[in-house]
RODOGU-616834 format. One record per residue (C-alpha): residue in three letters; x, y, z. Coordinates in steps of 0.05 Angstrom, whole numbers, padded with zeros to 5 digits, always signed. Layout:
// residues N
alaXYZ...
END
This chain:
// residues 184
unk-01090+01691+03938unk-01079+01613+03950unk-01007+01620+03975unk-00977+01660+03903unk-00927+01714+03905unk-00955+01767+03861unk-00909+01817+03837unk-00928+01888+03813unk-00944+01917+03748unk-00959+01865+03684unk-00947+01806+03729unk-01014+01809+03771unk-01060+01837+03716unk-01057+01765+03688unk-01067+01726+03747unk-01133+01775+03765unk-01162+01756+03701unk-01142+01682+03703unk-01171+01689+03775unk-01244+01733+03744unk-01247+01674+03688unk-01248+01621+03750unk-01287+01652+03790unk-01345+01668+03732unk-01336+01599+03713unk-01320+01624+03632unk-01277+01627+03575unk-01252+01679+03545unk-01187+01719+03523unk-01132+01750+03560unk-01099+01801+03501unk-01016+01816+03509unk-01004+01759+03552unk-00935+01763+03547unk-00897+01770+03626unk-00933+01714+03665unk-00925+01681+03725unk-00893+01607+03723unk-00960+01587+03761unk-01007+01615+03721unk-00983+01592+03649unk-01028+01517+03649unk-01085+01560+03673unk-01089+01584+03609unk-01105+01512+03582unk-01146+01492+03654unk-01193+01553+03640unk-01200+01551+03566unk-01179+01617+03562unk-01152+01630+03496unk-01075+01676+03498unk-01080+01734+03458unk-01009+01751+03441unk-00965+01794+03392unk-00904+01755+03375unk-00869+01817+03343unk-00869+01841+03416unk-00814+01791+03438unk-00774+01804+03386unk-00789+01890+03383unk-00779+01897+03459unk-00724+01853+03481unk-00678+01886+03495unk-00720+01934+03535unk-00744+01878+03578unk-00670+01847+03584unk-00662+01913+03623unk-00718+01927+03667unk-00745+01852+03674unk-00682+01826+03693unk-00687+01761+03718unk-00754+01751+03698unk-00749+01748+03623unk-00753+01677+03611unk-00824+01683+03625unk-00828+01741+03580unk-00863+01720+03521unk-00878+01652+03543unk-00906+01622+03477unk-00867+01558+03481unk-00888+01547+03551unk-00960+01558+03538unk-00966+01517+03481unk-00938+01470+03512unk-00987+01471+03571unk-01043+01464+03528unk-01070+01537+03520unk-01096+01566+03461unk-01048+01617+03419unk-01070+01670+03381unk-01030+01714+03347unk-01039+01788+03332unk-01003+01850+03310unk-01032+01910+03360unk-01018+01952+03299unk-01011+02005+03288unk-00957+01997+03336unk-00931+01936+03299unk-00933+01915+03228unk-00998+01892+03201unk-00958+01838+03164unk-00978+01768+03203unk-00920+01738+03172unk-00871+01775+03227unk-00908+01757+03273unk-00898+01678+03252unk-00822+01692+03239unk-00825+01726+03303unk-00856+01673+03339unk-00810+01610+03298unk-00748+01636+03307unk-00747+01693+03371unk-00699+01744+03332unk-00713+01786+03278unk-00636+01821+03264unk-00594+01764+03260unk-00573+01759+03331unk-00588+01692+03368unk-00656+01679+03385unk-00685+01712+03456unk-00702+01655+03498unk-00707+01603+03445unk-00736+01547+03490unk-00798+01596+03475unk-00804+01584+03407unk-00858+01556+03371unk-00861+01506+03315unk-00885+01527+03243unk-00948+01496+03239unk-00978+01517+03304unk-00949+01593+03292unk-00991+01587+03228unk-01055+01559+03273unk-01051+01610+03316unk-01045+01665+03258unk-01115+01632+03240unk-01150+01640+03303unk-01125+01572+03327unk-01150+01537+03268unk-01100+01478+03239unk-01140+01456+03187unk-01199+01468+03132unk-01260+01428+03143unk-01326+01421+03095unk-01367+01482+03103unk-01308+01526+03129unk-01300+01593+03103unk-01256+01588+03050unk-01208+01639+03076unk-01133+01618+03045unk-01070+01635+03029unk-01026+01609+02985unk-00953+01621+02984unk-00895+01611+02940unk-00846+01570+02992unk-00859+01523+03051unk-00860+01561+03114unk-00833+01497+03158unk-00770+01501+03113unk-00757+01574+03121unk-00707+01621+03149unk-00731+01673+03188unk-00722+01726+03134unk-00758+01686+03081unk-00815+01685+03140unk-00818+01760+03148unk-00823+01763+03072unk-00869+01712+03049unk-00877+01714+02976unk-00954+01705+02969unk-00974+01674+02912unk-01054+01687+02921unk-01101+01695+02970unk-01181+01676+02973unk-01226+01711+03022unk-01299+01683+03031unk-01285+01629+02971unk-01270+01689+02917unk-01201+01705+02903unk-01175+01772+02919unk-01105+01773+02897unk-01067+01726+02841unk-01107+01672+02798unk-01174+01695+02775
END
C-alpha cells in the first residue's frame, strides 16, 4: 500500500475506504471518522470525500481511548486537523447512542470537554462558525431559493461557554419556510 504503515483495527478501515474512493474515482462519505492516520487526513479534502463525524464521541470516550489508544490519541478525533486540510465536516449524533441534541455535539466539537476538565487535545478544536456549518450539512450560509430551514437562538454561539453551548436556549425554529416552534 504505497509505502504506509497500517495499523490494525479502526486505523486501516479508513485508509481502505479513502483507498475504494480513489480507486472508483468518487465522492462520497466516510461515517465515524474519528482515529485516522496522519497520512490520510488531507485525503479527505484531495478526494472530496465528505467526514462524517460525531463530536460527542471525543468528548464521551476519552478517557477510554487515553487508555487503550495510548500514544495515538492526538489523532483521535482529528476535527481540527481535517478542517484544516480542507475536508468537509459533518457532524452527527449516532443516537441513540448519543444525544439527539446537535448542540453537544457543537459544544463538543468548540471546546473538546464536556465536565469541566481541560479540553482533550485542544489543538483539535474547531471554531464556532464552522461547528455550526458542519451541523448543517456543511452549509455556512442561506442563499435565494434555499430551504428555509433555521434556527434562531437566544445568545451568540461564538461568545459562548461550553455549557451555554450544550444548552442553547432556542428561541424558534422554521422547517421548510413554516415555523414549528416560537413566533407564529
Amino acid at each position: 500500500m504505497d509505502g504506509r504503515t497500517v495499523l490494525p483495527g479502526l486505523w486501516d478501515a479508513h485508509v481502505h475506504a479513502l483507498d475504494a474512493f480513489a480507486d472508483a474515482g468518487c465522492r462520497g462519505r466516510i461515517e465515524h471518522a474519528q482515529l485516522l492516520t496522519a497520512a490520510d487526513v488531507p485525503r479527505f479534502a484531495e478526494l472530496g470525500v465528505i467526514a462524517g463525524v460525531q463530536p460527542t464521541h471525543a468528548t464521551d470516550d476519552r478517557d477510554v481511548a487515553d487508555r487503550h489508544w495510548t500514544g495515538r490519541t492526538g489523532r483521535a478525533f482529528a476535527y481540527g486537523d481535517l478542517l484544516a486540510s480542507g475536508a468537509r465536516l459533518e457532524f452527527g449524533s449516532d443516537a441513540p447512542v448519543s444525544p439527539l441534541d446537535p448542540w453537544l455535539g457543537i459544544a463538543a466539537a468548540v471546546h473538546r470537554t464536556d465536565d469541566g476538565r481541560p479540553a482533550w487535545h485542544p489543538e483539535q478544536r474547531v471554531p464556532v462558525a464552522a461547528a455550526l456549518a458542519a451541523s448543517a450539512r456543511g452549509r455556512a450560509q442561506l442563499r435565494a431559493g434555499d430551504a428555509a430551514d433555521l434556527v434562531v437562538v437566544d445568545v451568540d454561539p461564538s461568545e459562548a461557554d461550553t455549557r451555554t453551548l450544550q444548552e442553547m436556549p432556542v428561541h424558534a425554529t422554521m422547517l421548510g419556510g413554516r415555523w414549528t416552534h416560537g413566533p407564529h
